[in-house]
Structures are given as C-alpha cells and as structure tokens.
C-alpha positions, 0 to 999 in steps of 0.5 A: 863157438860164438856168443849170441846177443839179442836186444834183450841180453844186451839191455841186461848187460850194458849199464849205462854208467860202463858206457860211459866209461867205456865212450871216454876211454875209447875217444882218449885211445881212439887217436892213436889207432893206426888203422883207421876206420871205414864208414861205407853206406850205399842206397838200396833199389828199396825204401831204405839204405845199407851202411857199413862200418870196419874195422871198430878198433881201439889200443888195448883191445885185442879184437875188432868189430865188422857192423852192417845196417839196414836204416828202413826210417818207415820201419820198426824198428828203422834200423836192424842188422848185426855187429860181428865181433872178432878176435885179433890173433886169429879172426874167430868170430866171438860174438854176433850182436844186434846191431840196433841195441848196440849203435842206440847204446853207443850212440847216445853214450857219445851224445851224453858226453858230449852234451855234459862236455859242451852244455853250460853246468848247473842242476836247474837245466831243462832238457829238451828232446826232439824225436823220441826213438832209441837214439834219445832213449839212450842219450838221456839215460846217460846223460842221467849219470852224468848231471841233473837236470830240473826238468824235460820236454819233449817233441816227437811226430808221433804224440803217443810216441813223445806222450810215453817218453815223457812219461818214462823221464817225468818230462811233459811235451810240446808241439814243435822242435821250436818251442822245446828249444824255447824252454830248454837251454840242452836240447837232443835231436834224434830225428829223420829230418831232411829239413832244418828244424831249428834255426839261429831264431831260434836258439837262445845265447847259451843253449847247447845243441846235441844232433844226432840225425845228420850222420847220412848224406840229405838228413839236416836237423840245424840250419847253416845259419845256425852252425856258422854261429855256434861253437861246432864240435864234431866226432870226426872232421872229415866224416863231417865234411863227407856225410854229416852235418858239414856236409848239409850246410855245404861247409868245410871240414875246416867249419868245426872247431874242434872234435869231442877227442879234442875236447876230452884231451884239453887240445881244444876248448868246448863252451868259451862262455857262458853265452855261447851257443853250442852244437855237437853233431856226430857221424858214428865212429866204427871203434865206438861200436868196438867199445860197447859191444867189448864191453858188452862180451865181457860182461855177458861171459861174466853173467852167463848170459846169451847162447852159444852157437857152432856156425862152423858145425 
C-alpha cells in the first residue's frame, strides 16, 4: 500500500520548527553520501519546463526519493508534480507526495538557515521580501523559529499578492525590490526574474541577501556586480556553476566561497564582519526533498493522516 499526501496533510504534518531539524541534519549527512544526486531539467514545446531530481538520499534513512516537476511560472500554482518516496531494501513505493508543498517546505527551511546562518545577529533586523509566493511563505515561517525580527517589507508584482503577505506577517509594503533593500538589512527573493533586480548600488554594508530564484539556467535576481563583492555561499558549487546563480553571472564554481554544509560543519567561515555584504543563493538539493518528505511519512503514520492506495491492485 502506498500513502497519499495532499497539500493539505502535508500542511498538517510538516511543522516548521521539525523542518528545521530535519534541513540541519541533512546538510551535516549530506557529504558523506556516496550516490550523489541528479538534478535534470529539459525545456517543453510548451510554456513551461520539466525537472527532475533522483535519487534524494541521506546516511540513516533507509530510502530515497524520485521528484518530477512541472515549473509553468504563468500558472497557479507555477510549479506541480509529485515526490515518490521508496524504500531501500526493496524499492516499494511508500508514499506519493505533492511535490509543490514539499520543495516550498524544503526550500525556504534551507533558506532560513542559511539567512540565520549568514545575516548579521540582533532582534532589531528588518526583513525584506521580494516576490510573495510559496518559496517566501515558507522561508519566513521558518525563519520565525530561528530570530526575531523588528519589522517586514515586502514587494511583489502583484500588489494584492504582496497586500496579503504582509498582512499575514504584520510586515507593510513597498513598490520596488530597490527600496525593500533600502530598509532592510535581510532581504529574500523568491521571483521568476530573468533580469537582475538588485545591484552593488544597491545594498548597503552589512546586508545579508537570501536568493531563491536563480535555481534554473536564464533566471537572474542579483547582478555579478554585486556577487564578486559579496560573501557568496552556495548549496552546492558545481550545481552553482552549471544552472545557478554562478552560472548567471558567467562566474566560476570557484566564485563561492563556501557552501552552507560548510558553514554549518565550521570548514569555512559564513559573515567575516559586521559590514559585509552577504548573499546565499541556492539550486535545490535532491536529498533536501528526502529530508522533508521522511519527515513528512513519519509523522502522517504517526497522525493517521493521508489515504492509502494499492497501485499494484
């Protein structure tokens, strides 16, 4: 039998606080996997792109996760599809996840940690977001558990979008990407961006920059301007390099300076100063969905929650 997940289930049993838990362990784990993981993705003869990511595998976890995405950014939701979630002794299919909820949940945990990790300590921070979708939804309930912050702004295309968001987080907002990084000294970008929205000019000494859309070949939030002054930390260099946020500046794998495993193990620093600028720009990890959507099993089993389904009957 295998376990069904919606959106829903998913919301009732992935709390953000075990996300957290579960992101910080994996990223410890994650280096000494010995399969390492895939991330494919292929343009469509229609608006949209497939991806894949195989096999999300962590030490400890005796299965692993298969995900396919459909990323359609004129939709709603932009991105669907489904994480299958298999057992390592004989490859039965525990559990179908939506994948949207998952990556969301997955996605802007890491972003949390690495924003906590990097952006400079205090409770009178103010928090900028820009682009108000799932990504930033998740990163800054996360992010909730791990420091206060004084205040919110946000931006977003679609000023009903950025209006409501706002309202949910008690934060206010602004018309531009530009002045949400005037008044904040951590700012979020979860967008569709093919052009840089924020610049060198733009970002103060000792801002810190989370970037969560430049995790496909052509999307571009921060100018390479930008990311040759910063402190750059990535998820992973190569993947970097290949589809990410290296990549869009046309910058080596060599241009980060330390990925948020790193970080987290003390092998390379994160913030040198209380003035630097700071930028963690993530791809997606295939075992970060493992982490969430095992988390996510457990949990459901232990709640009764989700329905079972015989695809073999």
């Amino acid at each position: 039998m295998t376990l069904l997940l919606t959106r829903r289930d998913l919301e009732a049993v992935l709390d953000p606080a075990d996300c957290v838990d579960a992101l910080r362990e994996g990223f410890r784990r994650a280096p000494h996997t010995t399969v390492p993981g895939q991330r494919i993705r292929t343009d469509l003869p229609f608006p949209g792109t497939a991806t894949a990511l195989i096999p999300g595998l962590l030490p400890g976890i005796d299965a692993y996760t298969v995900k396919v995405n459909a990323k359609f950014p004129g939709a709603r939701p932009a991105l669907r599809g489904v994480i299958c979630l298999h057992s390592g002794r004989d490859g039965e299919l525990l559990a179908l996840l939506d994948s949207a909820t998952v990556t969301a949940r997955r996605t802007g945990t890491a972003a949390a940690l690495g924003t906590h990790l990097l952006a400079a300590p205090g409770d009178d921070t103010v928090l900028g977001v820009v682009g108000a979708g799932a990504q930033a939804e998740a990163t800054v309930r996360a992010l909730d558990t791990l420091r206060p912050r004084r205040d919110l702004v946000v931006h977003d295309l679609d000023p009903g979008r950025a209006a409501e968001f706002a309202a949910r987080h008690g934060g206010r907002v602004l018309p531009s990407a530009a002045e949400v990084a005037a008044r904040a000294g951590t700012v979020v970008l979860a967008t569709w961006s093919r052009q840089p929205l924020l610049g060198l000019a733009d970002i103060r000494e000792g801002t810190h920059l989370t970037s969560l859309g430049s995790d496909e070949p052509g999307k571009r939030e921060l100018a390479a301007d930008l990311l040759r002054a910063a402190v750059l930390v990535v998820d992973d260099r190569e993947l970097a390099a290949a589809m990410g946020v290296l990549a869009a500046a046309s910058l080596p794998a060599s241009a980060a300076d330390a990925t948020l495993g790193e970080v987290l193990d003390g092998t390379r620093p994160g913030r040198p100063d209380a003035a630097a600028r700071t930028v963690y720009a993530p791809v997606g990890l295939p075992w970060q969905d493992l982490a969430v959507a095992w988390s996510a099993y457990r949990r459901a089993g232990e709640l009764g929650v989700g329905r079972h389904v015989d695809l073999l009957g």
